[in-house]
Structures are given as structure tokens and as C-alpha cells.
C-alpha positions in Angstrom: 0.0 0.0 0.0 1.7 3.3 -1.2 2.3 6.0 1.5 0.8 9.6 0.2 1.1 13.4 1.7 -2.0 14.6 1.9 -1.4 17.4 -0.7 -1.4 15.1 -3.1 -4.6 13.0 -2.4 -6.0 14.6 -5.5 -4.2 11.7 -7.6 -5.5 8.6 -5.7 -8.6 8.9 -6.3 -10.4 5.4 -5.7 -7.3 4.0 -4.7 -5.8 2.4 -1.4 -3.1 4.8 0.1 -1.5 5.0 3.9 -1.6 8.3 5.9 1.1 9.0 8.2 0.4 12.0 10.4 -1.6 13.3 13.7 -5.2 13.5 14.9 -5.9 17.1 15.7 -9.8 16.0 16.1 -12.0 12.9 16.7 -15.9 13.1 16.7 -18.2 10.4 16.9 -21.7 9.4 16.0 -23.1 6.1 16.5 -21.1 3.3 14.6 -19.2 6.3 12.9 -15.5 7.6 14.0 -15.0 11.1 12.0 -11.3 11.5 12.0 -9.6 14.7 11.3 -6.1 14.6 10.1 -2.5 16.3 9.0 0.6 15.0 8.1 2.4 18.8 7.9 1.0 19.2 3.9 -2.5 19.5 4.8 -5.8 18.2 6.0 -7.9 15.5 5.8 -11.2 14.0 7.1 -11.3 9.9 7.4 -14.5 8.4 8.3 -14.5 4.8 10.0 -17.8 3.0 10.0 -17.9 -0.1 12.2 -17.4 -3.2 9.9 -16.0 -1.5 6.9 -13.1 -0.5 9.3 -11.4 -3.9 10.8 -12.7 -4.2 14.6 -9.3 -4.0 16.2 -8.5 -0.5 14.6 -11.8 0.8 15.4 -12.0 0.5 19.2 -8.7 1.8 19.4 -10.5 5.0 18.1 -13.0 4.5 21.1 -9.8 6.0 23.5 -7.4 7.7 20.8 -6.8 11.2 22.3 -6.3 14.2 19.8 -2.5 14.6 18.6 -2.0 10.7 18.6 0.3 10.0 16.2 -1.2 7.2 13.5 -1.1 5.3 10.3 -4.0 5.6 8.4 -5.1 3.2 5.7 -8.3 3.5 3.5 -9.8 4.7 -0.3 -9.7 8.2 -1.3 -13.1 9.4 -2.0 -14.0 12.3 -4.0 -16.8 14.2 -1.6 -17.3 18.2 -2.7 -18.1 19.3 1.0 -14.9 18.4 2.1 -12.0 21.4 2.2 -9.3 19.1 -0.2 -12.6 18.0 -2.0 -11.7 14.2 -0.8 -11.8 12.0 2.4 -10.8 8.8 3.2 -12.9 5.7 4.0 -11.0 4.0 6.8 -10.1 0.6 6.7 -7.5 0.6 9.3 -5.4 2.1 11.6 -2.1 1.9 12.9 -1.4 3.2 16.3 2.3 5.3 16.5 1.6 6.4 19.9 -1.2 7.3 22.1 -0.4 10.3 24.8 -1.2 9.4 28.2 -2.2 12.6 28.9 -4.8 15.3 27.3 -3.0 17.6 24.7 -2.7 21.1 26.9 -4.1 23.0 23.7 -7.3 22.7 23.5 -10.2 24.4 21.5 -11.3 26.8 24.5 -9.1 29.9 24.1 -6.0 30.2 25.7 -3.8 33.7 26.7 -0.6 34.1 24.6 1.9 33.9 27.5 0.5 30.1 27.5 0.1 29.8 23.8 4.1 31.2 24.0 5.0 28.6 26.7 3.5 25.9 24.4 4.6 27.4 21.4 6.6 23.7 20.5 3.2 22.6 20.2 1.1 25.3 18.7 3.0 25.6 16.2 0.6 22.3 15.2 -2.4 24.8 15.4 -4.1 26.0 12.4 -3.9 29.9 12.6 0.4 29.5 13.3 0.6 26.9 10.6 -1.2 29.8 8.2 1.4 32.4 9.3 4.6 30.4 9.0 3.6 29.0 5.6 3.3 32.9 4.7 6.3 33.6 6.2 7.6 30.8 4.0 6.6 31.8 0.5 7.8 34.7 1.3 11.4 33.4 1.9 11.0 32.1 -1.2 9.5 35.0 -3.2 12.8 37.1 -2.1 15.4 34.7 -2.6 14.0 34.2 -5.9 13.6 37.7 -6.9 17.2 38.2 -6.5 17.9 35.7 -8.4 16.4 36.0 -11.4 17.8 39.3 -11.3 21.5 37.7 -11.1 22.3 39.0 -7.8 25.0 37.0 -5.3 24.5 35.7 -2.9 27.1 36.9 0.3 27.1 34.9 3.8 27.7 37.9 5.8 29.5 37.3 9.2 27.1 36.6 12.7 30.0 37.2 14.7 31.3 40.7 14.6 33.9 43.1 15.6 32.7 46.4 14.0 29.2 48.0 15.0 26.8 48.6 11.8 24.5 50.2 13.9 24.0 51.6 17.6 26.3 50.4 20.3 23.8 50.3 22.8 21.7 47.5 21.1 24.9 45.3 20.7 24.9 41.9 21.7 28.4 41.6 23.4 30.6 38.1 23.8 34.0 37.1 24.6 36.0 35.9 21.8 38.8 33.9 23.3 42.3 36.1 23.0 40.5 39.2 20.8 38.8 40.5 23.4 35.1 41.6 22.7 33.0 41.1 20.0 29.2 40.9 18.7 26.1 39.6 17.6 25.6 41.3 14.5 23.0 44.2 13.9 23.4 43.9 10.3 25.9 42.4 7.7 25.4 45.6 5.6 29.6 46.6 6.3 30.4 43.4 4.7 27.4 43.4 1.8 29.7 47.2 0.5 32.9 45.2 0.6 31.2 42.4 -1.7 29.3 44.4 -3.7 32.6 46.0 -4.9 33.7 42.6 -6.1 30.2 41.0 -7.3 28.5 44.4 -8.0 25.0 43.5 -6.7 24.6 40.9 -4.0 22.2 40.2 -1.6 22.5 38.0 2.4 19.6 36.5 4.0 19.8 35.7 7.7 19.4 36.3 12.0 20.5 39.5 13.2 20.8 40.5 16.4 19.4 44.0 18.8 20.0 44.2 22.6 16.6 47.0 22.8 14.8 46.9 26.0 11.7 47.2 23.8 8.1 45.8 24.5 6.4 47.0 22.1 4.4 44.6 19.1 7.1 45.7 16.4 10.3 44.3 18.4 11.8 41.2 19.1 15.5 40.4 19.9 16.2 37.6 17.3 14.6 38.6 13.7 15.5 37.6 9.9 16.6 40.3 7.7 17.7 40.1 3.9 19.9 43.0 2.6 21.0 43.8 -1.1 24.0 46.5 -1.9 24.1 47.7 -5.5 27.6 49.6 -6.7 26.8 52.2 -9.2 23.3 52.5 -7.3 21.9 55.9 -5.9 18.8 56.3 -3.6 16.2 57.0 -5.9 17.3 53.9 -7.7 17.3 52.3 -4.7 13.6 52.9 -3.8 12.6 51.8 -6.8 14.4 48.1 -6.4 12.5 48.4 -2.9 9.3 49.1 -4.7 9.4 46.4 -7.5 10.6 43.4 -4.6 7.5 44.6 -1.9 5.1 44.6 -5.1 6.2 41.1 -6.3 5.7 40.0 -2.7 2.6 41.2 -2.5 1.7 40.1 -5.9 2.8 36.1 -5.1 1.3 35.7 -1.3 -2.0 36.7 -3.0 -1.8 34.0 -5.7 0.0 31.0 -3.8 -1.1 32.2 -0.4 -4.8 32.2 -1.0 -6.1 29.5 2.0 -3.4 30.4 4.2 -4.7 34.3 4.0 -8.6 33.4 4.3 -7.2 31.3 7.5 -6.3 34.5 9.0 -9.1 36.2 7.6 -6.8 38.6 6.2 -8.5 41.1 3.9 -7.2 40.9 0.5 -8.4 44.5 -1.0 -6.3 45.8 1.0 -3.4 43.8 -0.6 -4.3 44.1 -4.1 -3.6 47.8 -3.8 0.0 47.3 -3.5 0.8 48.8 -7.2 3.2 51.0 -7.9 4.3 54.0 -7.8 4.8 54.3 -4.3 4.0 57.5 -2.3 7.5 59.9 -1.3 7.1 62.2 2.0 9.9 63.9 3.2 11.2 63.9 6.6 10.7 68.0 7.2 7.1 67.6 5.4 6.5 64.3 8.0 7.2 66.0 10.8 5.3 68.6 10.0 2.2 66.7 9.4 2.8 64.6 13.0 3.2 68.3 14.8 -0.1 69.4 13.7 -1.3 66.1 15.0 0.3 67.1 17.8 3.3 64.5 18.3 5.6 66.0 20.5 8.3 64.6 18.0 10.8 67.8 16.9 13.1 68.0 13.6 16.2 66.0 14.6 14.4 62.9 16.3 14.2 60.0 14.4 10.5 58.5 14.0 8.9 56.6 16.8 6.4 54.0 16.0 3.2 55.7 17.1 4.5 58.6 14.2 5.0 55.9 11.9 1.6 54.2 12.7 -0.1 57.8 12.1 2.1 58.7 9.1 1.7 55.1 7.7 -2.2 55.0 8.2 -2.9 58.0 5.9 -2.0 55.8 3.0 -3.0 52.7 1.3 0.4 51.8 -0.3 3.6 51.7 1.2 5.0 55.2 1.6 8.7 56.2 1.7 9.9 58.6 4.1 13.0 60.6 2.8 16.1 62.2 3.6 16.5 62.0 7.5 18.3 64.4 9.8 22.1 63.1 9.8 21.8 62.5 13.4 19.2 60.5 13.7 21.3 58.2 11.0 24.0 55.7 11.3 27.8 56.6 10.4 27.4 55.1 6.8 24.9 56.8 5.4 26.0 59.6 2.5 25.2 63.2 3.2 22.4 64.8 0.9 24.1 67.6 -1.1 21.1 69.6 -1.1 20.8 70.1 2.9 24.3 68.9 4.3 22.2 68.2 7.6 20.5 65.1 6.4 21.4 62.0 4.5 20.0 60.3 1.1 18.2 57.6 2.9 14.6 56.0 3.0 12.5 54.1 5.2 9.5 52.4 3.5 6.4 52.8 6.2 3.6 49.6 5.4 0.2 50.2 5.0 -2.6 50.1 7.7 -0.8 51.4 10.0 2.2 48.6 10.6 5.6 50.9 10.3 8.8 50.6 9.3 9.4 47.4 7.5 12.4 48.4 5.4 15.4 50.8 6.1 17.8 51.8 3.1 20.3 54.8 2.2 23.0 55.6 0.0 26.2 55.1 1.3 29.0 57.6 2.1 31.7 56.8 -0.5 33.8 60.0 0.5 36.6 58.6 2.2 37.3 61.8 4.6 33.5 62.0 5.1 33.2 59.0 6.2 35.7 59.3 8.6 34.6 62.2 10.2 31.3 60.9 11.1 33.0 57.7 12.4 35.0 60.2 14.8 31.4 62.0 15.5 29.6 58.7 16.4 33.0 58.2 18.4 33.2 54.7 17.0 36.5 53.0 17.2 38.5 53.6 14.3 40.5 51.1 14.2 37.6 48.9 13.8 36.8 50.1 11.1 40.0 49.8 8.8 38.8 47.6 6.5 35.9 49.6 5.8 37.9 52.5 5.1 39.7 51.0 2.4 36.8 50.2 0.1 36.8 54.0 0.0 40.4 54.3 -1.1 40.7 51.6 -3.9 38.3 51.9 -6.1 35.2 54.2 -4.5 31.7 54.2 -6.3 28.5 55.7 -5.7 26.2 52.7 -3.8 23.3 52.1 -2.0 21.4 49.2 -0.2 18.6 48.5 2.3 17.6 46.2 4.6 14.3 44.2 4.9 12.8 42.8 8.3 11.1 39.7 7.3 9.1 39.2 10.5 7.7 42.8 10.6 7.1 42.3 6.6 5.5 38.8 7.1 3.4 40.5 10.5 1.9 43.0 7.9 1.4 40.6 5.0 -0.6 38.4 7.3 -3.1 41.4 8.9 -1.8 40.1 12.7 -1.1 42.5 15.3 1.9 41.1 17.0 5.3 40.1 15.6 5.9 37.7 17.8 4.1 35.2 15.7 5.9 35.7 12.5 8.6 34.1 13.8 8.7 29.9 14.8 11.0 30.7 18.3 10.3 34.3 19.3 13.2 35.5 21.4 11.8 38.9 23.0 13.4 40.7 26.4 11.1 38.7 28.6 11.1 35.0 26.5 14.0 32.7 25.9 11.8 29.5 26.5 11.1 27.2 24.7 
């Protein structure tokens, strides 16, 4: 009898197949077991009727408790009602194992800080399986729109000895003899280095912040890709940031479709991310937020109840431009039009989400650069390598980095981006 996955019990029709999975769901009526199944491709209903199914198998359904892991053999059965448009007539069962005690996740709702504590085992649940299959295409979407664009890709260090960003969000470790070094914030340094050999590359991987942050946009662990482009500047940047958020749009509404009416997730809303993309610059921001009455004042960078006000009053991603030079990270170049900010971007999501991408142009001057490594009072010596790409061979570039969990949170409609990630590692969680 040939073993199937459930996603492909469209091509057995009529035929005897074994299912190898869980039961998330038993009910019963009369002589009738109704059996609810996954295997991790999918769901399936199998219904045992006393005497069709062998006797043995079916009074071990009589005290089978739900996540019982099982063998299932039977006919596929075409039946319209059913989600998969098949089920499965039971003929028997082979029992994996039995728990000898009630699975702690029930159907009654249960508080996050338990759903958290359990989170090995809701991750069996229907609403996280929706989100993390998201989160998957996703993965997949970017890596493959890099590709096909003939970008490289770079595995950018996780262990660190120069800062990217600010010093006080830094994961620190000993490194035997060498003294300190870091989690990284960002493998951006090392993406300009191998853009200057490959032209346009691309990383994809955990990166690290040490905020003492509780808010719903924050978590200590996340997944970030980041692309540098030589020869790139920032408008040409926004417009690379544009055409990858409207091709993932565009895919999680076509291969996403059951996951996203899991989560109820309206899909209007995503349909409308087209391009162009709005532009808003910083002074013309702040501006709107003060007449809101945000205390925020020209110099501060954006905190996320601006950027849920500012993000709100559009149905598209909107890209706020050209930040005070302060509020900014060492690398970023300074605008020649108002030496006091930098060309850089952050794309704000829709509906009110935030910040989801962060990009500039980088400073290729090499004695600008070095003075605003002696302003952040960064250690120069640190930074020596980094120097050089600005001595042989210096070219106008830019890049950006994407949070995936804060992109995936948005995608999804959820509120928290603590479930946009399998583990979520936040200030207060490091279990399980």
C-alpha cells in the first residue's frame, strides 16, 4: 500500500493509500469515528464505519486522544463538501503512539503567555501553521527575486567586531584572546565590501538587537535580507524596494490564498500594493505629525506611534525621505542639497504597521566617512577595512535592509510580531 502526503490525495482517487500523520480531532456518531487529520502538507477528514473499518482499529479510536500520532489506511473518496474535496474511508489504523495525557491545547481559548509557553506545540495549530507558511513563500518570493535578477549571494558574518549600527543595542561576547565582540546588527559593512567585487549581492539571515523594547514591532532575534548595489543611488534604490514589496505582494496573494482566508486577512487591501509608491519627506512628516500634535521635533528620528499615524494616511507603502544626519547611522551619504540630512529611505507599510524596510545611499567620500566615524565616536581602528573600500576603487552605492518578521506580521493582517517568527526570542522570553 503506497504512503501519500495529503497534498497530493488529489491523484488517488479510488485508490488504497496510507496516511502517516496526527489527529488534531475525533468526533463520533453512533457506529461512525469522523477522523480529522494532517501530516504537515495538509488536511484530511477519514471516516470509520464499524465493519467496513477492521474491529481492532476501530476500538482503538473509542480511547485515541487528539494529537495521537497514527497510520491511516483507507480509499480516497471524491466528496465536494470536504476542504481538499476528498476523504478517506478508513479501513484501518495503525497506532504510533497514544499520549497518556490530554493535549494542553485545546479548542477553548487560551492567553498568549500560554500559547508562548507551548509554542513547540502550537505551532501544530491552524492559525500559526497559516502564518509560518506565509512567512515561508515569502522566503522564497525574495530569494527568488534576486535571483532572477543575477544578484549574489554573500554569507555575511554573525560574529562581529565592527558595529553597523548603535552600540547600545549590541549583543556583546567574549571571543577567546581578541577580546570583545558581537552579535551582529546587520551584515550591511560586509554586503559594501562584496558588492565592490560582485556588483549587486544580496544576504539572507538572523540578526541580532539588545533593545529593551516591549512594544508589538520588536523582538531580539529577527531575519533580515539585505541587497547593496555599486553604481546605485537612492532613488534607484527605492525603486528596487518598490518592485521586490510589489512582487511579494503580488505572489502571497496567488500561492497564499487558503493560508490568508485562515487568518481572515482582507485581500483588497493587498491588491492595492501597485506601484508607484507615495515619497514624504522627513521635514514635510514632521510637519504633518506636529499638527497632530506628536511632540516629535526636527532632529528625532520617527517613533512608531509617528510611523503608525504617518503610515495610516495611506493605502500603499510610503517612503519617508532624507533623514536628519543625526538621527542616522555613520554610513549613510550626506544629501548635497541640505548637508544636515542624509540620502536615505524608510519604506512605512500600509494600515498602519511601520517601518518594514530601512535603506540609504552610502557615504563613498573617504574623509566624510571618517569624520562621522570620529562624531559617532566609533573605534576607528575597527573600522580599517571599511575605510579601504573607500580608497581603492570608491563608487557611488546604496542598499537596504528588509525585516522579514515585521514584513511577514503586515502581510498576514496580525497585530503582533511575535508570531511571524517559529521561536520568538523577546526581552522577557528565551523559552522554549
Amino acid at each position: 500500500m503506497q504512503r501519500i502526503w495529503i497534498a497530493d490525495i488529489g491523484k488517488y482517487e479510488n485508490q488504497e493509500i496510507e496516511i502517516a500523520g496526527w489527529l488534531f480531532n475525533i468526533r463520533s456518531k453512533g457506529k461512525i469515528h469522523f477522523l480529522q487529520l494532517r501530516d504537515g502538507t495538509g488536511r484530511l477528514q477519514g471516516v470509520a464505519v464499524n465493519g467496513e473499518c477492521d474491529s481492532a482499529s476501530f476500538e482503538i479510536l473509542n480511547s485515541i486522544k487528539m494529537e495521537a500520532s497514527i497510520k491511516v489506511h483507507g480509499t480516497v473518496k471524491k466528496d465536494e463538501r470536504a476542504p481538499t474535496g476528498y476523504e478517506l474511508a478508513v479501513s484501518g489504523i495503525i497506532l504510533v503512539q497514544n499520549p497518556d495525557k490530554d493535549y494542553p491545547i485545546a479548542k477553548k481559548e487560551h492567553g498568549i503567555d500560554f500559547l508562548l509557553e507551548n509554542r513547540h506545540l502550537w505551532l501544530r495549530s491552524t492559525r500559526p501553521g497559516a502564518i509560518l507558511r506565509i512567512r515561508n513563500q515569502a522566503i522564497i518570493t525574495l530569494r527568488n527575486f534576486f535571483n532572477s535578477r543575477n544578484y549574489v549571494l554573500i554569507d555575511t558574518p554573525i560574529i562581529t567586531g565592527s558595529i553597523g549600527e548603535n552600540p547600545s543595542t549590541l549583543f556583546s561576547i567574549s571571543y577567546f584572546d581578541l577580546g570583545d565582540a558581537y552579535l551582529a546588527q546587520t551584515g550591511q559593512l560586509y554586503l559594501e565590501a562584496a558588492c565592490m567585487a560582485f556588483g549587486k549581492v544580496y544576504n539572507f539571515g538572523p540578526t541580532f538587537r539588545a533593545e529593551k523594547s516591549k512594544t508589538r514591532r520588536h523582538l531580539t532575534e529577527f531575519w533580515m535580507l539585505e541587497a547593496e548595489v555599486a553604481y546605485l543611488d537612492n532613488e534607484g534604490n527605492m525603486q528596487l524596494q518598490e518592485d521586490m514589496i510589489c512582487t511579494l505582494a503580488e505572489d502571497i496573494l496567488k500561492l497564499c490564498d487558503q493560508e490568508l482566508k485562515i487568518l481572515d486577512r482582507d485581500n483588497a487591501k493587498l491588491k492595492k500594493i501597485t506601484p508607484p509608491f507615495p515619497k514624504v519627506d522627513y521635514n514635510d512628516a514632521v510637519s504633518s505629525l506636529q499638527k497632530k500634535s506628536h511632540p516629535i521635533q526636527w532632529g528625532d528620528d520617527l517613533g512608531a506611534e509617528d510611523e503608525t499615524v504617518l503610515s495610516g494616511q495611506h493605502e500603499k507603502p510610503v517612503f519617508i525621505m532624507n533623514y536628519p544626519k543625526k538621527a542616522k547611522a555613520f554610513y549613510m551619504k550626506e544629501n548635497p542639497d541640505n548637508p544636515d540630512t542624509v540620502l536615505c529611505s524608510d519604506l512605512l507599510a500600509p494600515e498602519g504597521y511601520g517601518e518594514i524596510i530601512g535603506g540609504s545611499q552610502r557615504e563613498d567620500d573617504y574623509q566624510k566617512l571618517l569624520s562621522r566615524i570620529h562624531e559617532e565616536n566609533l573605534p576607528e581602528e575597527a573600522y580599517t577595512w571599511y575605510k579601504e573600500l573607500r580608497e581603492y576603487g570608491s563608487v557611488p552605492h546604496s542598499g537596504f535592509g528588509i525585516g522579514l518578521e515585521r514584513t511577514v506580521t503586515w502581510l498576514c493582517g496580525i497585530r503582533h510580531v511575535r508570531e511571524a517568527i517559529p521561536f520568538p526570542r523577546t526581552i522577557s522570553r528565551l523559552y522554549p
